[in-house]
N, C-alpha and C positions, 0 to 999 in steps of 0.2 A: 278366638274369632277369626274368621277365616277372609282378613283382609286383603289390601292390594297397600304396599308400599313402595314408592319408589324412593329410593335414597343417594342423594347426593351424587346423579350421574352425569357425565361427562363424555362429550359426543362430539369429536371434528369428525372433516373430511378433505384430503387434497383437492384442493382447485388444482383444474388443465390451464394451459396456457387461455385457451379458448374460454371458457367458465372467468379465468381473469379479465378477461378482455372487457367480455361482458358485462363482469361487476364492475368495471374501471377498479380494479385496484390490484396492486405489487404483492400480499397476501397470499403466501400459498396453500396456507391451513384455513378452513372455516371451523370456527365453532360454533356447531350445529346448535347443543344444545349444555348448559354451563351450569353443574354442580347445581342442577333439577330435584328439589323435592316436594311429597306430597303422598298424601295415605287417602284412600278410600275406601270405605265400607259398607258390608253389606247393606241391601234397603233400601239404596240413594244411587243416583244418577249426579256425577262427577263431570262437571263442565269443562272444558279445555280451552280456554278463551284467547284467541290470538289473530293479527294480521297473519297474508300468507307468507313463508319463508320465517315466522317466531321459531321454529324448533316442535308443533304441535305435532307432528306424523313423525320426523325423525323419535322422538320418544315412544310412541305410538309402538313403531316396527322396533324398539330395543325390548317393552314391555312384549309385544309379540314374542321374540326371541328371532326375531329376522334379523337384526344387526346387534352387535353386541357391543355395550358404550364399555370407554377406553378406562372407567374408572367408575366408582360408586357399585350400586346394586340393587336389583329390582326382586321382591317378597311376592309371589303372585300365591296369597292360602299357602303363605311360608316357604311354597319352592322357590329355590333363584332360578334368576333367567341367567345367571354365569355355570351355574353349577348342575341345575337340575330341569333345563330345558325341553326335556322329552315330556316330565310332569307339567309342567306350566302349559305346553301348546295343551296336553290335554282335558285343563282347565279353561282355556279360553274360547271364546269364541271372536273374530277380530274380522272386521269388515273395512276395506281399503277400497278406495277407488281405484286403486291398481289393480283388483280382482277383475280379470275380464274371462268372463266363462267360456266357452269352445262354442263358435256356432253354429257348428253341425251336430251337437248335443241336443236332446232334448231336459225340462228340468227334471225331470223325472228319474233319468238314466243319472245325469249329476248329483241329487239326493245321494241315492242308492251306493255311486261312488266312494263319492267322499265319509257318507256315514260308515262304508264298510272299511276305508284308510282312516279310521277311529276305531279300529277294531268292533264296532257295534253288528249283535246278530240281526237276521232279513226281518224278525217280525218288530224288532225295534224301531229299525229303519223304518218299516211301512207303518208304525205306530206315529212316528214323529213326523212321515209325511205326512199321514191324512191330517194330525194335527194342523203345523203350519202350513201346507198349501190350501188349507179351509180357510185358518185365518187370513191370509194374503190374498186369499183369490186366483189361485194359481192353477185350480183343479181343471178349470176347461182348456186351458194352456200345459197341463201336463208333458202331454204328446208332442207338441210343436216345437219347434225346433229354434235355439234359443236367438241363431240369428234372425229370426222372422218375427220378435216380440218386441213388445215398443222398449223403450226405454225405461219405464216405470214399470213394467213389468220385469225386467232384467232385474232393476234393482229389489225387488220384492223376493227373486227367484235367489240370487246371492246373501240376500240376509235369511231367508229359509236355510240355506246347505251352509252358514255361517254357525248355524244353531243346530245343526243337525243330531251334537251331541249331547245336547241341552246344556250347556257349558253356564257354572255360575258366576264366569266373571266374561262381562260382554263389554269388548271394544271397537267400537263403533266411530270412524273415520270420516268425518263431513257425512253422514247418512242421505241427507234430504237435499245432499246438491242436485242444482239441475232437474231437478222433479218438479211436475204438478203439485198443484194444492193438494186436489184429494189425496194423493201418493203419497207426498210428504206426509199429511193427517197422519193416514194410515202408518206410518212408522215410528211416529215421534209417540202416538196413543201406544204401540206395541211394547214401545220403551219403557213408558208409566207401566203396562201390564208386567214386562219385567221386572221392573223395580219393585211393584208391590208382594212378587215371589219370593222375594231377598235376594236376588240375584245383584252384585256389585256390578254398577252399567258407567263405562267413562266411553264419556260425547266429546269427540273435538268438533269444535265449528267456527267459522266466522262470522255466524248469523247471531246476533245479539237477544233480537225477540226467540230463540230458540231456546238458547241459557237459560233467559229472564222465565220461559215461560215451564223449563219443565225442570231444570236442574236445581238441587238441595245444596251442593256446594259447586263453589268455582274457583277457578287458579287461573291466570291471566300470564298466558308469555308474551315477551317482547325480546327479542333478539338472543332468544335461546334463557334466558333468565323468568325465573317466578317474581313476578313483581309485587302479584295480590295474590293469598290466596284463604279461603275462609266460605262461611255459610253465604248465601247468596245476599241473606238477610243482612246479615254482617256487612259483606262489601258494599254495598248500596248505603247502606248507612256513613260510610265514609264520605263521602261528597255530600252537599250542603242538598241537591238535587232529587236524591234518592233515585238517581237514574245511570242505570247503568251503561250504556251509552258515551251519554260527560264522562263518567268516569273512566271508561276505555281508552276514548281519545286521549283526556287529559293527561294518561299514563304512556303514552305513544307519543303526545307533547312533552312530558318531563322525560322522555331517554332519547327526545330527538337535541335537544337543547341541552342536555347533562344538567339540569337541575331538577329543584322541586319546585315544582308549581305549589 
């Protein structure tokens, strides 16, 4: 089965003077992210549930293969992201908020690009545009030029050239920050149409109704550590509540206070 594991990774970063400062603290290692694990599988959509600064984008870009953690080791459909890097980006597809397209580009010319740095041939490419920019809505913004498109358009036009290569493992970075309703809809529905392909989809988010409402399993960081992780069903069941919410906080309250609630 052509899963995604991560195992047991391990992710500082030097603090500057300045970064210390900031934190108020004498520390000059962060650990980003602390002996991290968690499998997910085809089918399902993979919740990533954390305040900002937990470790949920540092893990993000090590499963990417954009940073590579200090220890442990990430399975993307068996390739490591230590050893076999070249396969793995060509398995994924990974959408960051850091992507900022060129905006004297049109989306059109960025498709074409990027699908061609995947090695993919011109009728593939133009197969997969008509596809996604049908779906997104992109087709009468083809030609226009990407600084000239609103902001939910941007973001529609990056998660298209994100998929360009129809990649079966899709990671997807706070997707529906900052977006309209309808916008957001339209992405988080595209998410369920990929999951129901078999396509492995892992969501980082801070938005709770987002998890609650589309993800099969979730895993909860708080300061680089897995604290929950299990079927959605499952975690909710844990609190007296059955809300996952209490239970977030409540887990942000037991590692601010070092106990168990």
């Amino acid at each position: 089965m052509q899963k995604l594991e991560v195992r047991n990774i391990v992710k500082t970063f030097k603090l500057s003077k300045k970064q210390q400062k900031i934190e108020k603290t004498n520390i000059k290692l962060k650990v980003a992210v602390n002996d991290l694990s968690f499998t997910a599988y085809p089918g399902e959509i993979f919740g990533l549930l954390g305040p900002n600064g937990a470790g949920k984008t540092t893990c993000l870009r090590a499963i990417s293969t954009l940073i590579k953690p200090d220890s442990g080791d990430i399975l993307v459909g068996g390739s490591s992201v230590i050893n076999d890097s070249k396969d793995v980006r060509g398995k994924i597809g990974f959408l960051t908020s850091e992507l900022k397209l060129e905006d004297h580009f049109t989306p059109s010319y960025l498709f074409t690009y990027f699908g061609r740095l995947h090695g993919l041939e011109d009728h593939t490419i133009e197969e997969r545009k008509s596809i996604l920019f049908s779906r997104f809505e992109i087709d009468k913004f083809r030609e226009v030029k990407v600084g000239d498109l609103s902001t939910g358009m941007k973001q529609k036009t990056s998660i298209a050239i994100s998929l360009v290569h129809d990649p079966e493992f899709i990671i997807f970075d706070e997707p529906t920050n900052g977006l309209d309703v309808l916008t957001a809809r339209s992405v988080t529905e595209y998410l369920v149409e990929l999951k129901n392909e078999g396509k492995t989809v892992i969501l980082s988010t801070h938005i709770l109704s987002v998890v609650d409402k589309l993800c099969d399993k979730v895993g909860i960081i708080i300061n680089g550590k897995m604290k929950l992780c299990d079927t959605l069903e499952n975690v909710k069941n844990t609190h007296p509540s059955n809300d996952l919410e209490e239970i977030f906080f409540d887990l942000i309250k037991e590692e601010e206070l070092g106990v168990n609630i």
